[in-house]
PDB file of N, CA, C and O in Angstrom:
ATOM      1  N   UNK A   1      -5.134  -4.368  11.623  1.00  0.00           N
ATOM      2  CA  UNK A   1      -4.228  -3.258  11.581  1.00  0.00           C
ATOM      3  C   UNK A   1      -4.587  -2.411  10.378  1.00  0.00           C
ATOM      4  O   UNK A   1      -5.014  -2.797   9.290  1.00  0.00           O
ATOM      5  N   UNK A   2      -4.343  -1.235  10.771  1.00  0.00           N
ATOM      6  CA  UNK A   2      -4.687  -0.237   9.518  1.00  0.00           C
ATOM      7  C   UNK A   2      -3.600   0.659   9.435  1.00  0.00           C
ATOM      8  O   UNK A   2      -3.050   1.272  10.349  1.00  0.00           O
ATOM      9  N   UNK A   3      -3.243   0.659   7.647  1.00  0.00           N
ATOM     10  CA  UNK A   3      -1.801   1.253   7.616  1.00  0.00           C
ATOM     11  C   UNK A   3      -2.626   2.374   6.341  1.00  0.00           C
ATOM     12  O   UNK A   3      -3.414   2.135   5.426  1.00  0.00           O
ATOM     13  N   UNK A   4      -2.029   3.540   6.806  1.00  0.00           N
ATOM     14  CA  UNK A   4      -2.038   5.014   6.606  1.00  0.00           C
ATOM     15  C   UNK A   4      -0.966   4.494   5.206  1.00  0.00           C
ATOM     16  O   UNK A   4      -0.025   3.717   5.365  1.00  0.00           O
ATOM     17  N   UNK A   5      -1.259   4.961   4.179  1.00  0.00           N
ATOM     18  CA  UNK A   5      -0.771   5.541   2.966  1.00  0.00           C
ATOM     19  C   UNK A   5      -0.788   6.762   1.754  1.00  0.00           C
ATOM     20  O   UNK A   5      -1.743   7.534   1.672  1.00  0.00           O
ATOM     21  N   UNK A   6       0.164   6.823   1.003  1.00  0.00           N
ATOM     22  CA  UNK A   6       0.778   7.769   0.148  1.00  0.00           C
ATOM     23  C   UNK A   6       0.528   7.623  -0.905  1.00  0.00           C
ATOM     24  O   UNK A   6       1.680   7.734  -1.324  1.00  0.00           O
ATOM     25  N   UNK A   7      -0.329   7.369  -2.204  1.00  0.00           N
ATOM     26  CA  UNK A   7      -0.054   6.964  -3.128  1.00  0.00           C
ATOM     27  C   UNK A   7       0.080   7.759  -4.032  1.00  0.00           C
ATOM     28  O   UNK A   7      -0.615   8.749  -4.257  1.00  0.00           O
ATOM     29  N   UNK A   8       1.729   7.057  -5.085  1.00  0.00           N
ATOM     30  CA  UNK A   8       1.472   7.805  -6.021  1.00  0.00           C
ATOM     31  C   UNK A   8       1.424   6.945  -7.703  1.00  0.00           C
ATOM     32  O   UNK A   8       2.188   6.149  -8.249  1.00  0.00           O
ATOM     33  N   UNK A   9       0.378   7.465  -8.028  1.00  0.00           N
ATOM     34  CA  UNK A   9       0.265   6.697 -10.199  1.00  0.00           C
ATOM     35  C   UNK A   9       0.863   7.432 -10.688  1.00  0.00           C
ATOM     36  O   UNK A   9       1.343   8.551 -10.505  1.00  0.00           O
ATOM     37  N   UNK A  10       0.792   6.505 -11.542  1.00  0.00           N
ATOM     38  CA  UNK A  10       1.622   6.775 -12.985  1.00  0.00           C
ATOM     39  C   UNK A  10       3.103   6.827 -12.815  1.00  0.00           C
ATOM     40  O   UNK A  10       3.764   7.428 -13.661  1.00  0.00           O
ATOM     41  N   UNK A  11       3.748   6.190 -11.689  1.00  0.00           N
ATOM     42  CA  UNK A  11       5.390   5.740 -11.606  1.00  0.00           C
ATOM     43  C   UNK A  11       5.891   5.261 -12.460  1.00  0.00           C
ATOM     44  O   UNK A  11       5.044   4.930 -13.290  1.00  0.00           O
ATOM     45  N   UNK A  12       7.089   4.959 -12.821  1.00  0.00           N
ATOM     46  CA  UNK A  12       8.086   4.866 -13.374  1.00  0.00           C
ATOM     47  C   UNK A  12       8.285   2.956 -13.001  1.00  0.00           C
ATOM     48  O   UNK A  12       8.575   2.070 -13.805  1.00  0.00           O
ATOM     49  N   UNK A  13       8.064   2.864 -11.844  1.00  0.00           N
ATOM     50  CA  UNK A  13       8.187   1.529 -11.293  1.00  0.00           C
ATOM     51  C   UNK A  13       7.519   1.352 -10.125  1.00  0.00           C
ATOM     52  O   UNK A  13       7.803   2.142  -9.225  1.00  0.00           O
ATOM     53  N   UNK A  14       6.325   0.132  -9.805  1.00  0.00           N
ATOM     54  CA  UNK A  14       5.494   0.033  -8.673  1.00  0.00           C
ATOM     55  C   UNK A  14       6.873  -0.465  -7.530  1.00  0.00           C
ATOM     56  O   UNK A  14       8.015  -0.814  -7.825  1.00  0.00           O
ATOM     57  N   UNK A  15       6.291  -0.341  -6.316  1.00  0.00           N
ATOM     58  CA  UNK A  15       6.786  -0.247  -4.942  1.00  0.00           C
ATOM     59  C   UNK A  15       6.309   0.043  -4.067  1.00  0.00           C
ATOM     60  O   UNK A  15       5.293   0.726  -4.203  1.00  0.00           O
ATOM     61  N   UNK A  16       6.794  -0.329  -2.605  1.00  0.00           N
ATOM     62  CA  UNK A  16       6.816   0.272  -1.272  1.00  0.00           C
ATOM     63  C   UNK A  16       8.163   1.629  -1.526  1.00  0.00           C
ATOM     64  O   UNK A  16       9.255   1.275  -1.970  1.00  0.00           O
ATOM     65  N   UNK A  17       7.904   3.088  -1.197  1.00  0.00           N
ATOM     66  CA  UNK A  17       8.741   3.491  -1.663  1.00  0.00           C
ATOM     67  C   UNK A  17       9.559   4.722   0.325  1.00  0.00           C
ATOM     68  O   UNK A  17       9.987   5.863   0.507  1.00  0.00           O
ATOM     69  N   UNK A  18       9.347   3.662   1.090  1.00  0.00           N
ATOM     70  CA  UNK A  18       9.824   4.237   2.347  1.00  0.00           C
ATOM     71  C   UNK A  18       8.440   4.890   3.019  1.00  0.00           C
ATOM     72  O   UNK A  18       7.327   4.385   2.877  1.00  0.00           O
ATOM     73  N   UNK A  19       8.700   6.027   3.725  1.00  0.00           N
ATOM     74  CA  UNK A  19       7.801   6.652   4.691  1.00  0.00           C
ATOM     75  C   UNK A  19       8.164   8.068   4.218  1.00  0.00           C
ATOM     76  O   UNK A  19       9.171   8.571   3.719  1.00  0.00           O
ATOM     77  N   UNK A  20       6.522   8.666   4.697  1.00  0.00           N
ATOM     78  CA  UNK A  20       6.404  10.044   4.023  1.00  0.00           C
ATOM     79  C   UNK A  20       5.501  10.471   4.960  1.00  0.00           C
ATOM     80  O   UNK A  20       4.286  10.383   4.780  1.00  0.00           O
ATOM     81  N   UNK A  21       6.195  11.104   6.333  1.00  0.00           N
ATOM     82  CA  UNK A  21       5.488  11.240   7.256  1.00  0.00           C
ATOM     83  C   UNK A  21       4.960  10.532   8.289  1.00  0.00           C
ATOM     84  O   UNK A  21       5.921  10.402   9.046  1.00  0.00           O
ATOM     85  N   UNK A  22       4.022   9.991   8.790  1.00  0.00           N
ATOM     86  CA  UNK A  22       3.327   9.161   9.061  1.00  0.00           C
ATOM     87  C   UNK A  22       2.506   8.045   8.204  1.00  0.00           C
ATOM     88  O   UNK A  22       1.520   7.479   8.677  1.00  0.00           O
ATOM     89  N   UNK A  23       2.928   7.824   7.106  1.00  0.00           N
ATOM     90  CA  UNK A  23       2.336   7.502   5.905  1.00  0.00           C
ATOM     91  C   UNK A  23       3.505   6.416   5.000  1.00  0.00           C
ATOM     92  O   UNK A  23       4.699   6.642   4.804  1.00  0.00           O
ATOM     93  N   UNK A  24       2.961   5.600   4.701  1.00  0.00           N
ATOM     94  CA  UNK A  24       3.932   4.807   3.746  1.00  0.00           C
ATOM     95  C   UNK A  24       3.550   5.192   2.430  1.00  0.00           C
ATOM     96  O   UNK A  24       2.408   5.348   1.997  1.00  0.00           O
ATOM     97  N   UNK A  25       4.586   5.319   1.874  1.00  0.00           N
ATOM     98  CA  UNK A  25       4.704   5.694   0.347  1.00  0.00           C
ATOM     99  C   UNK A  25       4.705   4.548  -0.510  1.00  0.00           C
ATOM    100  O   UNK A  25       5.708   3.836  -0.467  1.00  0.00           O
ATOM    101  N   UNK A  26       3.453   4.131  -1.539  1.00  0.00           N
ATOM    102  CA  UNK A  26       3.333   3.108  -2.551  1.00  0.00           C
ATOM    103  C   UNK A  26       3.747   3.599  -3.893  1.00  0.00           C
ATOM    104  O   UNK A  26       2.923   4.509  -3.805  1.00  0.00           O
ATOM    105  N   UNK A  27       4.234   3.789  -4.940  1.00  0.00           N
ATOM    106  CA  UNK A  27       4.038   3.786  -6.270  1.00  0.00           C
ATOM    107  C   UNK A  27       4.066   2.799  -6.700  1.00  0.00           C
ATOM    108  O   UNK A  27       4.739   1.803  -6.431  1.00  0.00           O
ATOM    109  N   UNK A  28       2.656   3.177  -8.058  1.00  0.00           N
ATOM    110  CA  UNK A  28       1.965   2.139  -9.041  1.00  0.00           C
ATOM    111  C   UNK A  28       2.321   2.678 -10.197  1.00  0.00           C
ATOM    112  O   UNK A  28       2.381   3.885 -10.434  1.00  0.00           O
ATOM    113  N   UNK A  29       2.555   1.821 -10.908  1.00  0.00           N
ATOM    114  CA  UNK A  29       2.814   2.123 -13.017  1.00  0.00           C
ATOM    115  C   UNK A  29       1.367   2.846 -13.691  1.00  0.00           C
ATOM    116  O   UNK A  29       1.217   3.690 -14.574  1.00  0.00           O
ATOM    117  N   UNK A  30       0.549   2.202 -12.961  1.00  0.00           N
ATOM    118  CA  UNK A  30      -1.120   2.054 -13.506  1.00  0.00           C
ATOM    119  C   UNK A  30      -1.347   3.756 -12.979  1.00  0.00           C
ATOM    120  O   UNK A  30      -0.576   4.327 -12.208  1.00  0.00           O
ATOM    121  N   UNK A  31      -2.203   4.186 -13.405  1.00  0.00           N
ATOM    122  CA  UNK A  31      -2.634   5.430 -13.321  1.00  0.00           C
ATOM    123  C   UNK A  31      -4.177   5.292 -12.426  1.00  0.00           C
ATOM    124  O   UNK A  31      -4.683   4.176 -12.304  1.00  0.00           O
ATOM    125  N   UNK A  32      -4.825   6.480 -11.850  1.00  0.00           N
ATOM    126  CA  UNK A  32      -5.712   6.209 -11.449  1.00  0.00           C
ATOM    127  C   UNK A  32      -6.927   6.289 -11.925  1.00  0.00           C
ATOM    128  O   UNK A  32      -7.543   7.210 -11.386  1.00  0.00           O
ATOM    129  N   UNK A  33      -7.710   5.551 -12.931  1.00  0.00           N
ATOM    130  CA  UNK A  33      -8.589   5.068 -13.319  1.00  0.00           C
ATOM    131  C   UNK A  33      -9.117   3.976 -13.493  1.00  0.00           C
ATOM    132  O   UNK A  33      -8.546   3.153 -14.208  1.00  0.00           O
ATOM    133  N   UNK A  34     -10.780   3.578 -12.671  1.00  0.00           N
ATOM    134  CA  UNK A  34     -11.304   2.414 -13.278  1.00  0.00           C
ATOM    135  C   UNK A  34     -10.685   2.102 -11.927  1.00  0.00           C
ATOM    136  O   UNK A  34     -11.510   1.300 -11.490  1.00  0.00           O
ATOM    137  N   UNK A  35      -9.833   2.216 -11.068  1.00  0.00           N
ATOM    138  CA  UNK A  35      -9.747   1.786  -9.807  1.00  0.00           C
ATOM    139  C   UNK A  35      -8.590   0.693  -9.979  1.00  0.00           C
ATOM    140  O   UNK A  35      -8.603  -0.281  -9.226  1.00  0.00           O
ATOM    141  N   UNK A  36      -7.458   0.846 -11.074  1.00  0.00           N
ATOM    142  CA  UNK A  36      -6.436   0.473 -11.326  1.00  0.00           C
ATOM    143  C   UNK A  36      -5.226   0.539 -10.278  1.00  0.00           C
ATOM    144  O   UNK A  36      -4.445  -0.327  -9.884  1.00  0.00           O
ATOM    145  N   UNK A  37      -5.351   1.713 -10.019  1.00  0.00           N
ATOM    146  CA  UNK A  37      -4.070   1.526  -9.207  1.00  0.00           C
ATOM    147  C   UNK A  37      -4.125   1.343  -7.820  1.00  0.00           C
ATOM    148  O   UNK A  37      -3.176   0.973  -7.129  1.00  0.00           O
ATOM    149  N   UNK A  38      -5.386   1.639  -7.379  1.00  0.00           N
ATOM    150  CA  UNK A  38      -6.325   0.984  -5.983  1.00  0.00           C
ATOM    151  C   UNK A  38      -6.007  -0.876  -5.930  1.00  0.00           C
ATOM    152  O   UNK A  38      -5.714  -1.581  -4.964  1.00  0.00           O
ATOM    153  N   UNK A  39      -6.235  -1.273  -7.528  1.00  0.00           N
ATOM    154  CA  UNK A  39      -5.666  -2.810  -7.499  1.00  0.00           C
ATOM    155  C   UNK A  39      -4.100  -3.307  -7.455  1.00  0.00           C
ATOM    156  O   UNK A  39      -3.572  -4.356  -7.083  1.00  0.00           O
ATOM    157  N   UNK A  40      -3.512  -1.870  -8.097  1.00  0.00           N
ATOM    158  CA  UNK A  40      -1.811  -2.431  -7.808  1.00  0.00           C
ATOM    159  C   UNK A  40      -1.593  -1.864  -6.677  1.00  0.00           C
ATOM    160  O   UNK A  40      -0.664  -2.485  -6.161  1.00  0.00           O
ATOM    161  N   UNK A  41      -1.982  -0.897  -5.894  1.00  0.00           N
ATOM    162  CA  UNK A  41      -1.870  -0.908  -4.697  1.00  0.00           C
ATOM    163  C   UNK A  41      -2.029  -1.812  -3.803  1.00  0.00           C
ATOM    164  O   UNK A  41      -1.402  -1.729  -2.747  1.00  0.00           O
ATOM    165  N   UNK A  42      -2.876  -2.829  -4.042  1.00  0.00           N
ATOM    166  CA  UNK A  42      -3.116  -3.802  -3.212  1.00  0.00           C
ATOM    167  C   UNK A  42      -2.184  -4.983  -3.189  1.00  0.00           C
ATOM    168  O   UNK A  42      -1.733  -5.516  -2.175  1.00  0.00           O
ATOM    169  N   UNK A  43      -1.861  -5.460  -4.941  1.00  0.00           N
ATOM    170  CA  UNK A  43      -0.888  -5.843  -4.957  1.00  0.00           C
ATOM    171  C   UNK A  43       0.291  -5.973  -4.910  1.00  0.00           C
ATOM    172  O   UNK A  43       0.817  -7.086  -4.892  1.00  0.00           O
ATOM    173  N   UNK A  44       0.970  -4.835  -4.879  1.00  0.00           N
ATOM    174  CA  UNK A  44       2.406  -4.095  -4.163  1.00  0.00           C
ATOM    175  C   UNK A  44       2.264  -4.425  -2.708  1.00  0.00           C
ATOM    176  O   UNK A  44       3.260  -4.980  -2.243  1.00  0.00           O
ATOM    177  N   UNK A  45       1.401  -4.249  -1.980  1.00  0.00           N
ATOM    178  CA  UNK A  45       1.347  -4.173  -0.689  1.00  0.00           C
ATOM    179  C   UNK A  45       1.101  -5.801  -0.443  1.00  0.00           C
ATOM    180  O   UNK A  45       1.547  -5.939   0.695  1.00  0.00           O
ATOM    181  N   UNK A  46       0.703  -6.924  -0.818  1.00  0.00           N
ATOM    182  CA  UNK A  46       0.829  -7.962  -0.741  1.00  0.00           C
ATOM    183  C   UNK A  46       1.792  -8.705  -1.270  1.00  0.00           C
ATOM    184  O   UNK A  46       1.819  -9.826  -0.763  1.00  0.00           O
ATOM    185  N   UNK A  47       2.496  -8.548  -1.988  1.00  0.00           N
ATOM    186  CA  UNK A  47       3.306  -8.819  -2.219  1.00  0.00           C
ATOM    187  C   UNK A  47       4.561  -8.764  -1.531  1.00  0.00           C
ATOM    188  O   UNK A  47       5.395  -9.669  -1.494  1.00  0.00           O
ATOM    189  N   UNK A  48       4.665  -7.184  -0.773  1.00  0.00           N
ATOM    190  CA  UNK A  48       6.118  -6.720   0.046  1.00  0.00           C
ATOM    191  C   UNK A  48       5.380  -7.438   1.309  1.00  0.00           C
ATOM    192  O   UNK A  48       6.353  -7.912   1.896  1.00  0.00           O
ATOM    193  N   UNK A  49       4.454  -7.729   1.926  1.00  0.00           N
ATOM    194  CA  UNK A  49       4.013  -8.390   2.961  1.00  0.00           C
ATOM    195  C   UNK A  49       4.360  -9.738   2.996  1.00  0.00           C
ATOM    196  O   UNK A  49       4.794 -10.241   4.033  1.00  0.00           O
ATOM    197  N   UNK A  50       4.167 -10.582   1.635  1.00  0.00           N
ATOM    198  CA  UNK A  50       3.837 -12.157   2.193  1.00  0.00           C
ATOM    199  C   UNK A  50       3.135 -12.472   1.759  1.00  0.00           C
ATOM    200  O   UNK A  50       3.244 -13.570   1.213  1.00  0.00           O
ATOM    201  N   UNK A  51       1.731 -11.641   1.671  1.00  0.00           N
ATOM    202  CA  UNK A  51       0.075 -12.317   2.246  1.00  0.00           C
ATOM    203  C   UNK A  51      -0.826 -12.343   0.827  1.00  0.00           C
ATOM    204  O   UNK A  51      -0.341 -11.720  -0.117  1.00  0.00           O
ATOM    205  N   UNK A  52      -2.026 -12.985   0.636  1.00  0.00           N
ATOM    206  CA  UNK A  52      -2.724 -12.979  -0.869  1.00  0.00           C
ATOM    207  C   UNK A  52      -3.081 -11.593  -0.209  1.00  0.00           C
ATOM    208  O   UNK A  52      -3.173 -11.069   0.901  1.00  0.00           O
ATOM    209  N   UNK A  53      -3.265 -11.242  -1.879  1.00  0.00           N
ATOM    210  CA  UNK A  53      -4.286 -10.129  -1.846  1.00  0.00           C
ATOM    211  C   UNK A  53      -5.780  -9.897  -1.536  1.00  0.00           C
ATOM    212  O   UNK A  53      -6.422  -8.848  -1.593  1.00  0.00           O
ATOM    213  N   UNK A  54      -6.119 -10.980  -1.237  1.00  0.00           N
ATOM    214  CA  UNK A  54      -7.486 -10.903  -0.942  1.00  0.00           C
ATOM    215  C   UNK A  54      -7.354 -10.680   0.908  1.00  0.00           C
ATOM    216  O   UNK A  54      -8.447 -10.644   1.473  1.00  0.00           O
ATOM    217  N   UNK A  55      -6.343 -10.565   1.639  1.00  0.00           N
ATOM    218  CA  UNK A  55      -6.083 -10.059   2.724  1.00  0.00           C
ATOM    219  C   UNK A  55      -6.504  -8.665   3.262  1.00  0.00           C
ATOM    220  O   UNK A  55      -6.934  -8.355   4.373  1.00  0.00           O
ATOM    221  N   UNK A  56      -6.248  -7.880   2.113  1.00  0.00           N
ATOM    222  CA  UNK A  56      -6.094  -6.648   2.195  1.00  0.00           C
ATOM    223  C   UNK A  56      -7.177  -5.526   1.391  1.00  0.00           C
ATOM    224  O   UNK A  56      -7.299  -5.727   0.182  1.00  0.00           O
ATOM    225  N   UNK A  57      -7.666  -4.805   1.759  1.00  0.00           N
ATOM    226  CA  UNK A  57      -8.188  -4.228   1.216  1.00  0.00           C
ATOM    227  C   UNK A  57      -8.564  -2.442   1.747  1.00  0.00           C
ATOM    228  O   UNK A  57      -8.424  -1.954   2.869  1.00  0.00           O
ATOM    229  N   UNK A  58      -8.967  -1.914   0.729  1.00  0.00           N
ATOM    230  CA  UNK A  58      -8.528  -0.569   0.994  1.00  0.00           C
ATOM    231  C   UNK A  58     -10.337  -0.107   2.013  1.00  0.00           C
ATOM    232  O   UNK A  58     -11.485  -0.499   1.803  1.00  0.00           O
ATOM    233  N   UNK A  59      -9.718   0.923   3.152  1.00  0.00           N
ATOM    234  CA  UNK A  59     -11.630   1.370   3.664  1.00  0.00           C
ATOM    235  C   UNK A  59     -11.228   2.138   3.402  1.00  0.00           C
ATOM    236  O   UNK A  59     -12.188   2.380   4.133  1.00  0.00           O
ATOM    237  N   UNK A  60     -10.486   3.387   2.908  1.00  0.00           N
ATOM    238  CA  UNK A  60     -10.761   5.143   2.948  1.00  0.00           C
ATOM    239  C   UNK A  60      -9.886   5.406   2.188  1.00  0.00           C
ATOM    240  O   UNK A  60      -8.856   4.735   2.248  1.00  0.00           O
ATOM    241  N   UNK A  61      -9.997   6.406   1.281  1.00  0.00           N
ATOM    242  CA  UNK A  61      -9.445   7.024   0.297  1.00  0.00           C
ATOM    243  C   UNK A  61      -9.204   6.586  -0.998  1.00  0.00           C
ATOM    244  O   UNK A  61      -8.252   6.826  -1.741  1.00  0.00           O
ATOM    245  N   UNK A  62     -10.493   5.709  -1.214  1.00  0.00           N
ATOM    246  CA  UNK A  62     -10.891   5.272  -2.733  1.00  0.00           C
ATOM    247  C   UNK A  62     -10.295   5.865  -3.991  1.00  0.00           C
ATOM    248  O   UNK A  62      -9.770   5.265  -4.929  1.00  0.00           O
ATOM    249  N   UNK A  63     -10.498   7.275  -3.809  1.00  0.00           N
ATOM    250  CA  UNK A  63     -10.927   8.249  -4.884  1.00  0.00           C
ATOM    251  C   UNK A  63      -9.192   9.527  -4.211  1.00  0.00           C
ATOM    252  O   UNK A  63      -9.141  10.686  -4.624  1.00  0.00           O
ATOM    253  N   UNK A  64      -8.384   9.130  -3.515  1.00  0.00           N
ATOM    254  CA  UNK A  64      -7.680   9.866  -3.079  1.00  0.00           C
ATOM    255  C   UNK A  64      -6.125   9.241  -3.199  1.00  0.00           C
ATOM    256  O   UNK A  64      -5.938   8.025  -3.141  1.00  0.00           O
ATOM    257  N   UNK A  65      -5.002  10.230  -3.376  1.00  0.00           N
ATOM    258  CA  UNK A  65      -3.840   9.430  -2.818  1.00  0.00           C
ATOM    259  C   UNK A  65      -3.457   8.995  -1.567  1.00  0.00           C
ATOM    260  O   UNK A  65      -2.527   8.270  -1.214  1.00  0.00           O
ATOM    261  N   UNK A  66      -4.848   9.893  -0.592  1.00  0.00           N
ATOM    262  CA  UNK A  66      -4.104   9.041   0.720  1.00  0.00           C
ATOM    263  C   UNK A  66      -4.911   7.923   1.095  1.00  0.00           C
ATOM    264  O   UNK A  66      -6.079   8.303   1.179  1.00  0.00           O
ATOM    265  N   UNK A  67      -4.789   6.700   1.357  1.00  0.00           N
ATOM    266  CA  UNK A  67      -5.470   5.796   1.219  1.00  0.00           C
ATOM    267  C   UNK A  67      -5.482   5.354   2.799  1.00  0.00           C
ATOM    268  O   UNK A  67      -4.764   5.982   3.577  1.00  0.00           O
ATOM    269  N   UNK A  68      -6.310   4.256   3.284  1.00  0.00           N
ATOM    270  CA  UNK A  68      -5.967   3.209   4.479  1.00  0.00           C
ATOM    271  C   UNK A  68      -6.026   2.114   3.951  1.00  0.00           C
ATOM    272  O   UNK A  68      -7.009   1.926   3.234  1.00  0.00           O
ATOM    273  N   UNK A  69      -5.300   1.304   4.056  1.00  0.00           N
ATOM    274  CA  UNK A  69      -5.607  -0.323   4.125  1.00  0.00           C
ATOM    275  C   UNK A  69      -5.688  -0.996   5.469  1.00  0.00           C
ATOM    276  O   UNK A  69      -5.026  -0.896   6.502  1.00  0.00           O
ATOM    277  N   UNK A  70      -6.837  -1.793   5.063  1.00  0.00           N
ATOM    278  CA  UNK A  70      -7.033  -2.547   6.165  1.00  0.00           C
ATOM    279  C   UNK A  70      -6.252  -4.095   6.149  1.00  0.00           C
ATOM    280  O   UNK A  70      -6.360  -4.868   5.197  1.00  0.00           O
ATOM    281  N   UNK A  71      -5.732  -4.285   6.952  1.00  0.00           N
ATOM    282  CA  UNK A  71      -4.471  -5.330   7.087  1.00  0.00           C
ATOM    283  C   UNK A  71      -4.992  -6.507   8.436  1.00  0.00           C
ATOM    284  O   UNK A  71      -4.349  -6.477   9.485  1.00  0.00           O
ATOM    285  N   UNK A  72      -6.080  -7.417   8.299  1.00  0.00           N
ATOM    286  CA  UNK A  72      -6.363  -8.154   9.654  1.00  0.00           C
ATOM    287  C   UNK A  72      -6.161  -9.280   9.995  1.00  0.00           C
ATOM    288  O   UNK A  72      -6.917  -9.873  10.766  1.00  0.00           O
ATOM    289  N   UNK A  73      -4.651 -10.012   9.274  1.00  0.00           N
ATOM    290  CA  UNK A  73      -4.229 -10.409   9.582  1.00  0.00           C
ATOM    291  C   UNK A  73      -2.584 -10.329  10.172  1.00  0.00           C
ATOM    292  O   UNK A  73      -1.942 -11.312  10.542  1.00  0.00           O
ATOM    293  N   UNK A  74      -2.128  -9.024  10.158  1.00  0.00           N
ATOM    294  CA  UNK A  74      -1.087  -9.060  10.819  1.00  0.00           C
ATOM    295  C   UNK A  74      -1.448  -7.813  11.824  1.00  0.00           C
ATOM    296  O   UNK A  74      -2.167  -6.834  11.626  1.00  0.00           O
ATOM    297  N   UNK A  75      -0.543  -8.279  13.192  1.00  0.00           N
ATOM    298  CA  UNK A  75      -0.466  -6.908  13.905  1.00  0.00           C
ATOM    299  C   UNK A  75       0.425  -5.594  13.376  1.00  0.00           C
ATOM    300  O   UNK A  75       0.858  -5.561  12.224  1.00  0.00           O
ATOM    301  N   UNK A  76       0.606  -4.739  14.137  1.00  0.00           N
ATOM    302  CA  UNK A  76       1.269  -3.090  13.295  1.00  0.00           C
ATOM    303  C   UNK A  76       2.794  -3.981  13.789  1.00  0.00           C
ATOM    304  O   UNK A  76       3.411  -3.732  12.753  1.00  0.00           O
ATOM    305  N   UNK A  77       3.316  -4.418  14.224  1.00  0.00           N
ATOM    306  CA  UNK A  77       4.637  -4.725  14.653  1.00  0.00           C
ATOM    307  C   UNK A  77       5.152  -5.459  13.199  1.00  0.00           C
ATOM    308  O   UNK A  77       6.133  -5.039  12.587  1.00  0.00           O
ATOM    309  N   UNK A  78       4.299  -6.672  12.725  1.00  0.00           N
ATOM    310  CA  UNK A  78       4.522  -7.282  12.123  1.00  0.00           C
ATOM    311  C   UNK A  78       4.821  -6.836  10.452  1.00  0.00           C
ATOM    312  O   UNK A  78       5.600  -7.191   9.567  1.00  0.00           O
ATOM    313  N   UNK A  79       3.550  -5.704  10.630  1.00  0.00           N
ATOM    314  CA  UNK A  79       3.637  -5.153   9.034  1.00  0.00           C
ATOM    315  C   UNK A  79       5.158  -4.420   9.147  1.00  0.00           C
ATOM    316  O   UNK A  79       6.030  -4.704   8.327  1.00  0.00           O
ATOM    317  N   UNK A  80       5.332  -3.711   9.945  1.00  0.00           N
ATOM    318  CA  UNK A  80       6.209  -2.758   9.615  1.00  0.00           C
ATOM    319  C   UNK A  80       7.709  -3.608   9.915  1.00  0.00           C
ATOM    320  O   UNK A  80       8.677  -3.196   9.277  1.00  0.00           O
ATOM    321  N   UNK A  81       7.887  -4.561  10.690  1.00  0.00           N
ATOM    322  CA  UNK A  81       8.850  -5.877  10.218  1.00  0.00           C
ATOM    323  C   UNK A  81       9.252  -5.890   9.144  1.00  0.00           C
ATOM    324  O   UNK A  81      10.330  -5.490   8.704  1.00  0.00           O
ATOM    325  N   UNK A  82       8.137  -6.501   8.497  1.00  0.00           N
ATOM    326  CA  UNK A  82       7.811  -6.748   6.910  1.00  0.00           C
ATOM    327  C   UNK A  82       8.207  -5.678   5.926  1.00  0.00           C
ATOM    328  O   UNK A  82       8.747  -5.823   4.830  1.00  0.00           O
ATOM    329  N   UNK A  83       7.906  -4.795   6.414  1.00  0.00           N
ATOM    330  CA  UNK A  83       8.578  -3.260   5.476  1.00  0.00           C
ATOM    331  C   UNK A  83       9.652  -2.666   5.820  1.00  0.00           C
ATOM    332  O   UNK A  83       9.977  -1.566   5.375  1.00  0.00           O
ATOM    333  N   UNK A  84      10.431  -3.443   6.791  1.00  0.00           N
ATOM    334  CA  UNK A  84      11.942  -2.552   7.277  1.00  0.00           C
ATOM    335  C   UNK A  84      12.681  -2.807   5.845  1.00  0.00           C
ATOM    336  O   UNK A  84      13.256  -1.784   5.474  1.00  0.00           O
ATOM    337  N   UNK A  85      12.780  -3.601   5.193  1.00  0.00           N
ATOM    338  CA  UNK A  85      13.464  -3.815   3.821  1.00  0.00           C
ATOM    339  C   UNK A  85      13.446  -2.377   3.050  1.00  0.00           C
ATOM    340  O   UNK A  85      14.493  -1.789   2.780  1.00  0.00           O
ATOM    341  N   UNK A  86      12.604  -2.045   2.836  1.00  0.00           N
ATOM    342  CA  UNK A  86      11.795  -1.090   1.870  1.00  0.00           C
ATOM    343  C   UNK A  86      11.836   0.484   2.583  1.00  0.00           C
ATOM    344  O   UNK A  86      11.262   1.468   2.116  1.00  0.00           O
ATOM    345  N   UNK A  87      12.719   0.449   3.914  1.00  0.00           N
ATOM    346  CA  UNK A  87      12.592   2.180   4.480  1.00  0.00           C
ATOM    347  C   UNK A  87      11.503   2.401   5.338  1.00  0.00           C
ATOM    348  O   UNK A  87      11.228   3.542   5.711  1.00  0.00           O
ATOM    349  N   UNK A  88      10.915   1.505   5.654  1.00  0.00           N
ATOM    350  CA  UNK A  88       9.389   2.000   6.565  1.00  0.00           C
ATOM    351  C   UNK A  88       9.968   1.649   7.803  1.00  0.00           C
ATOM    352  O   UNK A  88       9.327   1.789   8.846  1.00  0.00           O
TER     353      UNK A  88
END
């Protein structure tokens, strides 16, 4: 499964922060350098999931706030289960 994201650094407090479009909204504390918040992104998102972080990992939008993660162990039903808590 591949989930479409929002990201935004340099927050106030990391999170799943609802839906922003077609897009889930992450904020990270970490800013984007050195590929920092690409790593609390990952870990926010494993964390509100369940799953290690080595589950997950980002294919597109390295260098961007809109990111994809690739998610292959759960189906799209399951992630977004997992994120009804959080507004998604």
């Amino acid at each position: 499964m591949r989930l479409s994201l929002k990201v935004v650094p340099g927050a106030s407090r990391s999170g799943v922060a609802g839906r922003l479009g077609d897009r889930v909204k992450v904020k990270v504390t970490e800013q984007a350098e050195g590929g920092k918040a690409n790593a609390a992104v990952i870990a926010v998102l494993a964390a509100a999931l369940g799953l290690p972080r080595s589950d997950l990992r980002i294919v597109a939008g390295g260098q961007s706030p809109m990111k994809v993660v690739e998610i292959p162990s759960l189906s799209e039903d399951e992630v977004f289960a997992r994120l009804a808590d959080f507004g998604v």
